[in-house]
N, C-alpha and C positions, 0 to 999 in steps of 0.2 A: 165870204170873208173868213180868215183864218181865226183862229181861235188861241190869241196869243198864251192861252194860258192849258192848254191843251197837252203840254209834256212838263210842264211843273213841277218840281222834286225829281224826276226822272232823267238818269243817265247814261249819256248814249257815246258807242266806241265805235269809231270811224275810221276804218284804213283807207289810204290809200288818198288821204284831205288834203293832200297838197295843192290840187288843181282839180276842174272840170268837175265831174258826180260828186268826189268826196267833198270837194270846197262848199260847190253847193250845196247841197247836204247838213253839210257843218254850222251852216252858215241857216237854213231852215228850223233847224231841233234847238239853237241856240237861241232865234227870235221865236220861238213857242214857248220859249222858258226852262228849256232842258240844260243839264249841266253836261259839257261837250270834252268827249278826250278823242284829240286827232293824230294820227299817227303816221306817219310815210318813212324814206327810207333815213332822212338825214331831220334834224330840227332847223336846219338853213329852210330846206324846202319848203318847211309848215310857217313861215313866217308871216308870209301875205295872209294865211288864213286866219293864223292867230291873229291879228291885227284885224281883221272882219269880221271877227268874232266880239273880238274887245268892242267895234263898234256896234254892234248890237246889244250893248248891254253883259255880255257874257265875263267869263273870264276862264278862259280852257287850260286844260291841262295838253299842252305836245311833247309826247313821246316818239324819239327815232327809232323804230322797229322795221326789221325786216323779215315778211312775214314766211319765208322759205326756215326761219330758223327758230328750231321750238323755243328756244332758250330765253331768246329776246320776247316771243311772242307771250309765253309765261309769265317773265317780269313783267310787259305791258300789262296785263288784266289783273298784276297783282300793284300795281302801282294806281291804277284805278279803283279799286276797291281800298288800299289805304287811303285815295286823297276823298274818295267821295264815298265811299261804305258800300256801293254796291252795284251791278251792270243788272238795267233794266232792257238795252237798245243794244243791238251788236250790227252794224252796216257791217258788212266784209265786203268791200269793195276793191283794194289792190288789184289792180293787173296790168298785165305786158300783152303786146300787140308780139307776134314772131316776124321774122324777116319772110316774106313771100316768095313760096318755092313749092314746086309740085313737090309729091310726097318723095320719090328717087332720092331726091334733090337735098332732103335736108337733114343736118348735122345732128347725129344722136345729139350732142352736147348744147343744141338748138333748141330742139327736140325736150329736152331734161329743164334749159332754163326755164322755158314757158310752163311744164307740168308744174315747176315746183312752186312758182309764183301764184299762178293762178290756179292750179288744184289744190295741189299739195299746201300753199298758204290758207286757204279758204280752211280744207279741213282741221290744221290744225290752230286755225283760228279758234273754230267752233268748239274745238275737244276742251279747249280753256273755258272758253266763253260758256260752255255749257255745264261743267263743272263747276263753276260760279252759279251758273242761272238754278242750279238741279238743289246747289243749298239755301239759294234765299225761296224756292219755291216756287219762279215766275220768270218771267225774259222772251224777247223778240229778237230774233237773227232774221237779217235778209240780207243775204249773196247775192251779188252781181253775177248772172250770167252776161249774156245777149241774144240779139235775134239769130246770129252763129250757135247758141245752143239748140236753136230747132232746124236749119234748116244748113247746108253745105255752103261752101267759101273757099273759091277755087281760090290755092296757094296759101291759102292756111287751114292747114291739117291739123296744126298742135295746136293752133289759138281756139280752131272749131271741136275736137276733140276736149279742151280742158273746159267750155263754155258746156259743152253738151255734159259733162261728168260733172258740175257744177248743180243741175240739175237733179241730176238722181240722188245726191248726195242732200242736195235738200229734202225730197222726197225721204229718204229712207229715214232724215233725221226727224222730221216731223211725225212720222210716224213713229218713231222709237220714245219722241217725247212729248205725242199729244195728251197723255194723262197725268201728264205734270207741270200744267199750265205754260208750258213752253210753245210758241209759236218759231214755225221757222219756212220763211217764203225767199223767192227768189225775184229780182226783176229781171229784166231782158231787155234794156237797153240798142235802138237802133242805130242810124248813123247823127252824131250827137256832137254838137260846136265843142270840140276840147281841144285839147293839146295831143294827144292821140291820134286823133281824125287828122288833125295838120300832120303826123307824120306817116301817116297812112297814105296817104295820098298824095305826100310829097308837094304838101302845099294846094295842090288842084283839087280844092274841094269842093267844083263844081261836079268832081266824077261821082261824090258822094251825094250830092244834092239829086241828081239822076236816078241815082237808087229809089228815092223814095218817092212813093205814091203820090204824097201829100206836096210833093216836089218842094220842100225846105228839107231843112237840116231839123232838129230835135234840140232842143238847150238844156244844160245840165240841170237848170231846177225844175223842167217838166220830169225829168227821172226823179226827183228830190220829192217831188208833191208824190210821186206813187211811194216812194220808200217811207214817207211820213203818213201816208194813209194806211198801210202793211203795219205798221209800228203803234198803230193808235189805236184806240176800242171801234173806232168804227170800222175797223180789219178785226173784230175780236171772234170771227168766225171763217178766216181767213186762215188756213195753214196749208203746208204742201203745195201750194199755189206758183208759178213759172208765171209773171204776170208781162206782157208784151207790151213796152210804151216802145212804140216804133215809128209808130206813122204808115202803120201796112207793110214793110219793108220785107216780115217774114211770113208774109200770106205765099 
């Protein structure tokens, strides 16, 4: 049984909440008790969540950021720490799936999108987020990779590339800030009922459901339950960790 009172006073920053990992998500740390700021690329987007939020009790802060751009992603954690005094939780979860194409095949400018959203966002997600977490003393980040960050995915190079650098960058951060009460883990995410997976697969996601061992799909709040276990003291020896909720998919 959960422990509704378990993220209490604690505030937690979620990209990428419009749908699927983020909503749920959103939608977990808010019925725990946590004060929630969700972020994606418009405030249209974040509506349904807000509204799920509201119904749990919560009352969130949405911010439209887009996290390719330092600028926005700055204001974001400082508009957070005016409404609510301080970032305890950091999900960085934003990402873009690439259009599927041997490596020949695809468009620097392809190529560039996905780095920038899903690597290049994550990092400078963090460089904020940890600038905050470095003055109050304390903080959890966990980055979204996936089961693409360990293992290849034929026709996505850039998506499997910025998943795998997703990794080492958790890796290198946790190390840089395990003696300063900063935690920072990664999930890894397999093939998972969202919005994403529908356009991966063009709808047929029975070709997704074949992938997995466990032969179902993954639901976004079984990712939610590991990101709120990373985030809580009973993860409080947990760091540098790539944790795989897959269903087997990247054995």
């Amino acid at each position: 049984m959960s422990d509704h009172h378990r993220f209490g006073g604690k505030v937690a920053f979620i990209t990428g909440a419009a749908s699927g990992i983020g909503r749920a998500t959103a939608i977990a740390f808010a019925a725990e008790g946590a004060r929630v700021a969700i972020l994606d690329r418009t405030e249209d987007a974040l509506s349904e969540t807000a509204d799920a939020l509201r119904k749990a009790g919560s009352s969130p802060l949405a911010i439209a950021c887009d996290v390719s751009q330092p600028d926005q992603v700055e204001a974001a954690i400082g508009r957070v720490v005016e409404t609510f005094g301080r970032l305890d939780i950091a999900f960085n979860n934003a990402g873009v799936e690439n259009k599927a194409a041997p490596v020949h095949e695809i468009e620097l400018a392809e190529w560039d999108r996905i780095l920038d959203i899903n690597l290049r966002g994550t990092f400078v997600c963090m460089k904020h987020e940890l600038a905050q977490m470095v003055r109050q003393g304390s903080g959890v980040i966990v980055n979204t990779s996936s089961g693409a960050g360990v293992r290849g995915v034929a026709g996505g190079a850039s998506y499997t590339a910025s998943k795998h650098a997703i990794i080492g960058l958790t890796k290198a951060a946790a190390l840089d800030y395990a003696k300063r009460n900063i935690r920072v883990n990664a999930v890894l995410p397999g093939n998972i009922e969202t919005p994403m997976m529908d356009r991966f697969t063009d709808g047929d996601i029975q070709k997704a459901i074949d992938l997995e061992p466990v032969g179902r799909l993954g639901k976004p709040e079984e990712i939610a339950d590991a990101v709120l276990w990373m985030s809580a003291d009973l993860g409080a020896f947990v760091t540098g960790a790539a944790v795989s909720v897959d269903g087997g998919w990247s054995l």
